[in-house]
ROFIDREN-613776 format. One record per atom (N, C-alpha, C): residue in one letter; residue number from 1; chain; x, y, z. Coordinates in Angstrom, 1 decimal. Atoms other than C-alpha are relative to their C-alpha. Layout:
# residues N
{residuo:A&num:NUM&cadena:A&px:X&py:Y&pz:Z} .
...
This chain:
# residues 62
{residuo:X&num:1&cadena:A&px:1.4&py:-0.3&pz:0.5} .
{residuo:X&num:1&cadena:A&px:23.4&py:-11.6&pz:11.5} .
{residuo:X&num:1&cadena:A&px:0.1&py:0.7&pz:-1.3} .
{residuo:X&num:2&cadena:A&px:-0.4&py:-1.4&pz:1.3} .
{residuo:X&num:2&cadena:A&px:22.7&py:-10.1&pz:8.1} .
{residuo:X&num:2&cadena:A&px:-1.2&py:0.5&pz:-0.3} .
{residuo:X&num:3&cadena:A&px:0.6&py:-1.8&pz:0.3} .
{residuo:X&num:3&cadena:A&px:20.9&py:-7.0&pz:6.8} .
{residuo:X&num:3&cadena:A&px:-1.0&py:-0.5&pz:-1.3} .
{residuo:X&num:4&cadena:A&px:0.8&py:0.5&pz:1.1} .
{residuo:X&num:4&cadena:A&px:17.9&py:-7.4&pz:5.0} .
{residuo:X&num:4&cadena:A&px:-1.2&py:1.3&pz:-0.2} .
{residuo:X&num:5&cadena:A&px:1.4&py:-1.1&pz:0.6} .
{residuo:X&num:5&cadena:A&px:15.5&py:-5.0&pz:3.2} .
{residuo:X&num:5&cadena:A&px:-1.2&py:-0.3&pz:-0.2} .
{residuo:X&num:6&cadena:A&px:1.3&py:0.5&pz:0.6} .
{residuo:X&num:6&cadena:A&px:12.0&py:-4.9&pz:2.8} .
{residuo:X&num:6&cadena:A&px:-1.1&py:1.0&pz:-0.2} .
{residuo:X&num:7&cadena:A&px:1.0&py:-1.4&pz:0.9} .
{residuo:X&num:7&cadena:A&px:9.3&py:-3.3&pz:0.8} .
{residuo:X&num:7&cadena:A&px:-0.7&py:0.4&pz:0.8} .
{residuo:X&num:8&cadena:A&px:0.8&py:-0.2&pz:-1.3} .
{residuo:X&num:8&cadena:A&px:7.2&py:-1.5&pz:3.2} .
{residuo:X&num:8&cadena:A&px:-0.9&py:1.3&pz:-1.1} .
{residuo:X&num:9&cadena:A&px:1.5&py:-0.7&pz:1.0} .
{residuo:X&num:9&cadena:A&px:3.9&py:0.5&pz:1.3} .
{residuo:X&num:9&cadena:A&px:-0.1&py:1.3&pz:1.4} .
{residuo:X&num:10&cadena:A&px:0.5&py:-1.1&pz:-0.8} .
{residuo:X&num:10&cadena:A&px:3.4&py:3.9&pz:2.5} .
{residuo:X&num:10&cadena:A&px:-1.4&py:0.4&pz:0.7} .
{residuo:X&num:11&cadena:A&px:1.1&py:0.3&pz:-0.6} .
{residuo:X&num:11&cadena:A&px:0.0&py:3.2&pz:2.7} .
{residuo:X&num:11&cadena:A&px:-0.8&py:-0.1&pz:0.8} .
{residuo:X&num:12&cadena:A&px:0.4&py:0.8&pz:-1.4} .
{residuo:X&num:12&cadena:A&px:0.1&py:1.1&pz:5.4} .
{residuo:X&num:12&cadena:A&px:0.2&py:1.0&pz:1.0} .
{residuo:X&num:13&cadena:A&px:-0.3&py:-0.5&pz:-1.1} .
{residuo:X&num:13&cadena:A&px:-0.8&py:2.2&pz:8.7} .
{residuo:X&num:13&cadena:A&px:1.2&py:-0.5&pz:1.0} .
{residuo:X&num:14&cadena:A&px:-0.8&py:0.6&pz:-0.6} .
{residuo:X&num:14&cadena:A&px:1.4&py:1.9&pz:11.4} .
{residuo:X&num:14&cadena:A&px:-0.1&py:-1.4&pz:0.8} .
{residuo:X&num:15&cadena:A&px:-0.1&py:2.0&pz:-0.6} .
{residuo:X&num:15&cadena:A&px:0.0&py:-1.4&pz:12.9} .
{residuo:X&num:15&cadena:A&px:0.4&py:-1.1&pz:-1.2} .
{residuo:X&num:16&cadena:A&px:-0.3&py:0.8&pz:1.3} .
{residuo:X&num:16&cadena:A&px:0.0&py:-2.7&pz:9.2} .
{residuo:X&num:16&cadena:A&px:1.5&py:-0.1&pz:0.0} .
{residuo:X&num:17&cadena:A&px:-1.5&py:0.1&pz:0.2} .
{residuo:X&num:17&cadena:A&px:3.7&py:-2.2&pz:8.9} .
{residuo:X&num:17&cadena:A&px:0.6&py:-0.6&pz:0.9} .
{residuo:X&num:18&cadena:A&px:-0.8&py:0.6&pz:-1.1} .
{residuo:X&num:18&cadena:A&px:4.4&py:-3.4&pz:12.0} .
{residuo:X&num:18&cadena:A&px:-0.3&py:-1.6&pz:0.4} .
{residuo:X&num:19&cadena:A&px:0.4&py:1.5&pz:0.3} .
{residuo:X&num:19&cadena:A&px:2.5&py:-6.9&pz:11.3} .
{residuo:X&num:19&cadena:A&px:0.7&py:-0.3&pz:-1.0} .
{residuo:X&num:20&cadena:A&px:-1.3&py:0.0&pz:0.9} .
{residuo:X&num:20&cadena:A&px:4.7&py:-6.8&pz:8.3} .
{residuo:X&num:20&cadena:A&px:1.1&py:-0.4&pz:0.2} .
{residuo:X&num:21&cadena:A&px:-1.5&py:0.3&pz:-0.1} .
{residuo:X&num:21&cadena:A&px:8.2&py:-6.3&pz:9.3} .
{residuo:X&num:21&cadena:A&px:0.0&py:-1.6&pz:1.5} .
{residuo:X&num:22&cadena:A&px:0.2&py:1.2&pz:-0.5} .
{residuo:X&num:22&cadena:A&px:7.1&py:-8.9&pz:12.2} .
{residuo:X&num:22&cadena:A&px:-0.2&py:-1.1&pz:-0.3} .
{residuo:X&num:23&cadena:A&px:0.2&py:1.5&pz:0.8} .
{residuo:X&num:23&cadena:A&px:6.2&py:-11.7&pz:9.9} .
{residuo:X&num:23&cadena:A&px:1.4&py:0.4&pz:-0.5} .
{residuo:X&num:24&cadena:A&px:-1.2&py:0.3&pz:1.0} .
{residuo:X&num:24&cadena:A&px:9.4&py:-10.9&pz:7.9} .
{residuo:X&num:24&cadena:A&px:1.4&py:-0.3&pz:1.6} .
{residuo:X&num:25&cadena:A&px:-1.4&py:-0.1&pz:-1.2} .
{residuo:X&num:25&cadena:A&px:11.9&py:-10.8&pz:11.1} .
{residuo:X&num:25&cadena:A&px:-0.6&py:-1.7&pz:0.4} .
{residuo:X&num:26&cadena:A&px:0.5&py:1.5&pz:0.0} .
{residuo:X&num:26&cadena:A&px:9.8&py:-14.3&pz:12.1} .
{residuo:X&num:26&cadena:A&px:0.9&py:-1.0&pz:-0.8} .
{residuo:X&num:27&cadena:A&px:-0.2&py:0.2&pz:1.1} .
{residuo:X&num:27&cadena:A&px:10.8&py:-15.4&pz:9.0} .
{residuo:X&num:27&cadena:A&px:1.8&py:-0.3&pz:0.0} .
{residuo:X&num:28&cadena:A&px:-1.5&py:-0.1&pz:-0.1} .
{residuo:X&num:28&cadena:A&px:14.5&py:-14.6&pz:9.4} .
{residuo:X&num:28&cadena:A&px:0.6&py:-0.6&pz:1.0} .
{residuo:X&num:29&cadena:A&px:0.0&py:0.3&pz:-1.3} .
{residuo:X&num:29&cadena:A&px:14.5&py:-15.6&pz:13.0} .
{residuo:X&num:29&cadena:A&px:0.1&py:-1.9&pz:-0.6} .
{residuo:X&num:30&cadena:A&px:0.4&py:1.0&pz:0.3} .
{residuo:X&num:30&cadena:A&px:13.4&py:-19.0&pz:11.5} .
{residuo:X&num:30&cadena:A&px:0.9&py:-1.1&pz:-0.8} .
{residuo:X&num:31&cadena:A&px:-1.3&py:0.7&pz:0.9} .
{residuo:X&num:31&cadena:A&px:15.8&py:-19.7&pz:8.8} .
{residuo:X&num:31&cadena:A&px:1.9&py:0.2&pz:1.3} .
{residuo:X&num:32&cadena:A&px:-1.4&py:0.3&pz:-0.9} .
{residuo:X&num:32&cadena:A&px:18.9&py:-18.5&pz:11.4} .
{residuo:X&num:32&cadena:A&px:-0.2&py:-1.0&pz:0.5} .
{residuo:X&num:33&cadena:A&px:-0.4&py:0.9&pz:-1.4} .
{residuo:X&num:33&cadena:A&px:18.3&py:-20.5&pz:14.3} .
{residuo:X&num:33&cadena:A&px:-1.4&py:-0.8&pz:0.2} .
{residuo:X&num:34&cadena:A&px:1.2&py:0.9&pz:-0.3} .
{residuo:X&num:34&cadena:A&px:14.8&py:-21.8&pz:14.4} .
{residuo:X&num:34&cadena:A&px:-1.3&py:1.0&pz:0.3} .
{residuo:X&num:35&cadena:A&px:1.4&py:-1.0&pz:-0.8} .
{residuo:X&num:35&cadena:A&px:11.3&py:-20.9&pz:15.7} .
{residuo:X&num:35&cadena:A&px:-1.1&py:-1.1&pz:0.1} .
{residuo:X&num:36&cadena:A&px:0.9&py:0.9&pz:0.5} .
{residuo:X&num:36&cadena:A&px:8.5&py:-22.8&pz:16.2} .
{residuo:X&num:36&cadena:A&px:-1.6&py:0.3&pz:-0.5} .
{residuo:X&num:37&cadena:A&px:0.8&py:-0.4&pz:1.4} .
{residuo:X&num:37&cadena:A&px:5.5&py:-23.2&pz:13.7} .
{residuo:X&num:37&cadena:A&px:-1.1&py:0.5&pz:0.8} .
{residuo:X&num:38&cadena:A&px:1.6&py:-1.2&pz:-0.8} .
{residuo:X&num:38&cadena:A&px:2.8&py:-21.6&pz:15.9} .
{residuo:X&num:38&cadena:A&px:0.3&py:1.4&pz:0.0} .
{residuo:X&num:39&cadena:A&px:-0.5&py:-1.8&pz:-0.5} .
{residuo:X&num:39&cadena:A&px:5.0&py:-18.5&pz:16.6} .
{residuo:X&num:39&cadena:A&px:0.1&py:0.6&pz:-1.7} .
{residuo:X&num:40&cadena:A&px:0.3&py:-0.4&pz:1.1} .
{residuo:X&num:40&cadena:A&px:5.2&py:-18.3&pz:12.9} .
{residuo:X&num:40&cadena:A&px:-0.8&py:0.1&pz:-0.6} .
{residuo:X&num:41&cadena:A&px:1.4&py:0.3&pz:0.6} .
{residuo:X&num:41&cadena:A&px:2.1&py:-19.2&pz:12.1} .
{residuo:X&num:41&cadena:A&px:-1.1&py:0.9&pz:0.0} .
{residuo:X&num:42&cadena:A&px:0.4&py:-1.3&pz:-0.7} .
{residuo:X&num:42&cadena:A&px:0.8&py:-16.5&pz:14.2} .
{residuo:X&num:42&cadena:A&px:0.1&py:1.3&pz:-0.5} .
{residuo:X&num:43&cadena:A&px:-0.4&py:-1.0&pz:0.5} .
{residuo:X&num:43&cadena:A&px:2.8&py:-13.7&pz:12.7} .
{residuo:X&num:43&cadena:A&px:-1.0&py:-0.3&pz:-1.8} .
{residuo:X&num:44&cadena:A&px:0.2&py:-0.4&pz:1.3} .
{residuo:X&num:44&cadena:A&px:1.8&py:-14.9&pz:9.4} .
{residuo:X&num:44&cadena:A&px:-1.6&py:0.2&pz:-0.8} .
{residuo:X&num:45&cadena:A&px:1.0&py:-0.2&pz:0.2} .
{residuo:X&num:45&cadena:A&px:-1.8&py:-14.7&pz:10.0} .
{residuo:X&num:45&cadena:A&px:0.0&py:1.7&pz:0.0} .
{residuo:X&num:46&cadena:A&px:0.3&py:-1.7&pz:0.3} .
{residuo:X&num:46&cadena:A&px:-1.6&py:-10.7&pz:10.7} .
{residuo:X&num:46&cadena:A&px:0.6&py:0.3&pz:-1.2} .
{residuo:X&num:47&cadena:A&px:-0.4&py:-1.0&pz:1.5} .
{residuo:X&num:47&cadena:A&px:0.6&py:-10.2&pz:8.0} .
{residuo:X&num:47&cadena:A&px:-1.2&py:-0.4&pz:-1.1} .
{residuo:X&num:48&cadena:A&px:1.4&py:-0.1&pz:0.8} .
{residuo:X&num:48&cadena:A&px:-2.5&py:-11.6&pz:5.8} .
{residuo:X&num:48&cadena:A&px:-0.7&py:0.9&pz:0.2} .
{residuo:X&num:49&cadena:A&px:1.1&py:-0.8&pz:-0.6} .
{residuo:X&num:49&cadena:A&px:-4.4&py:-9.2&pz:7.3} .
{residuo:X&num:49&cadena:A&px:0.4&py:1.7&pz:-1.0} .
{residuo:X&num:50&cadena:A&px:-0.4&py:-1.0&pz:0.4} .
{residuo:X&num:50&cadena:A&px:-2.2&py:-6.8&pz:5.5} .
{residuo:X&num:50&cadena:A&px:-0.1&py:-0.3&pz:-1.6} .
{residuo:X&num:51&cadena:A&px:-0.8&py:0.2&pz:1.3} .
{residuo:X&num:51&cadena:A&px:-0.8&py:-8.3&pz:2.3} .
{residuo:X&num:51&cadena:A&px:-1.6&py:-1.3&pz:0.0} .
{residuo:X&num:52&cadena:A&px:0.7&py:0.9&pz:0.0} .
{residuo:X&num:52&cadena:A&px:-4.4&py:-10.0&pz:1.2} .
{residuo:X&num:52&cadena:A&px:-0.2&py:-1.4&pz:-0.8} .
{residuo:X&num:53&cadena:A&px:0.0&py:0.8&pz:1.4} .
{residuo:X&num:53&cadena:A&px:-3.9&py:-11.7&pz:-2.1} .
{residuo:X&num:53&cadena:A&px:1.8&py:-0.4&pz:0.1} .
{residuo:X&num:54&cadena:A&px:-1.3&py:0.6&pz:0.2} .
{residuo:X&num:54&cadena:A&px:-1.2&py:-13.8&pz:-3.2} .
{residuo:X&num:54&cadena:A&px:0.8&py:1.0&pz:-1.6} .
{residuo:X&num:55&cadena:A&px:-0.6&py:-0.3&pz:0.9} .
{residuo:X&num:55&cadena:A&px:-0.7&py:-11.5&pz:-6.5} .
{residuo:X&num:55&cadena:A&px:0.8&py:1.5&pz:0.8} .
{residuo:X&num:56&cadena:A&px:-0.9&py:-1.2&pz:-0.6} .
{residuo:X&num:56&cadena:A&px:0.6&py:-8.7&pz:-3.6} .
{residuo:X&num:56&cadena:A&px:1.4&py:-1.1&pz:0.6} .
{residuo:X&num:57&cadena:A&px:-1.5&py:0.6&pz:-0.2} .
{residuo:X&num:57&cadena:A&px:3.1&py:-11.0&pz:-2.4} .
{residuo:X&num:57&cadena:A&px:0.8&py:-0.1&pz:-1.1} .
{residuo:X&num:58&cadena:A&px:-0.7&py:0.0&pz:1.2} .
{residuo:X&num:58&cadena:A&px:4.1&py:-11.8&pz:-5.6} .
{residuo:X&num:58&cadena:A&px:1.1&py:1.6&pz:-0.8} .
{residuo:X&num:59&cadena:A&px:-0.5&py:-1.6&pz:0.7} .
{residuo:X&num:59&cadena:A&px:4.5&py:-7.8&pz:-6.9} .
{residuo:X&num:59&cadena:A&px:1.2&py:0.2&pz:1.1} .
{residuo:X&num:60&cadena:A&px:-0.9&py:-1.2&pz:-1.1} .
{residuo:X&num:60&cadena:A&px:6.5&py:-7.0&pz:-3.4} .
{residuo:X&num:60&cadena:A&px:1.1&py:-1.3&pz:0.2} .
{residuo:X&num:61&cadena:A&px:-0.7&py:0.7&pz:-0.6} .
{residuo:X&num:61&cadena:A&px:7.9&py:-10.2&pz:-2.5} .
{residuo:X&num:61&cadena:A&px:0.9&py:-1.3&pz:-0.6} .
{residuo:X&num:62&cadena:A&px:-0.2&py:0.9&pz:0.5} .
{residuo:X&num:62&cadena:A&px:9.2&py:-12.5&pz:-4.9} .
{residuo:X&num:62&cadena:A&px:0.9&py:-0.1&pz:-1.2} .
């Protein structure tokens, strides 16, 4: 398994961060071994909820 970082905004409350690192572990989950596209799909709606625009993904994530 390997070790990955991620930007996490002080900001955020604690559910926000935790819809966060949940879409990103999804994510990782996905590329290892698989997942299927609902269960990601799912996560990747809350993380919207957080990260609204595509120019914040860009600043944090890219």
């Amino acid at each position: 398994m390997n070790t990955y970082s991620y930007p996490i905004d002080v900001a955020w409350s604690t559910a926000e961060t935790i819809a966060v690192i949940e879409f990103l572990q999804k994510i990782e989950l996905a590329y290892e071994k698989g997942l299927p596209v609902t269960e990601l799909e799912l996560a990747y709606k809350a993380f919207k909820m957080v990260i609204k625009s595509i120019g914040e993904e860009k600043k944090n994530w890219r």
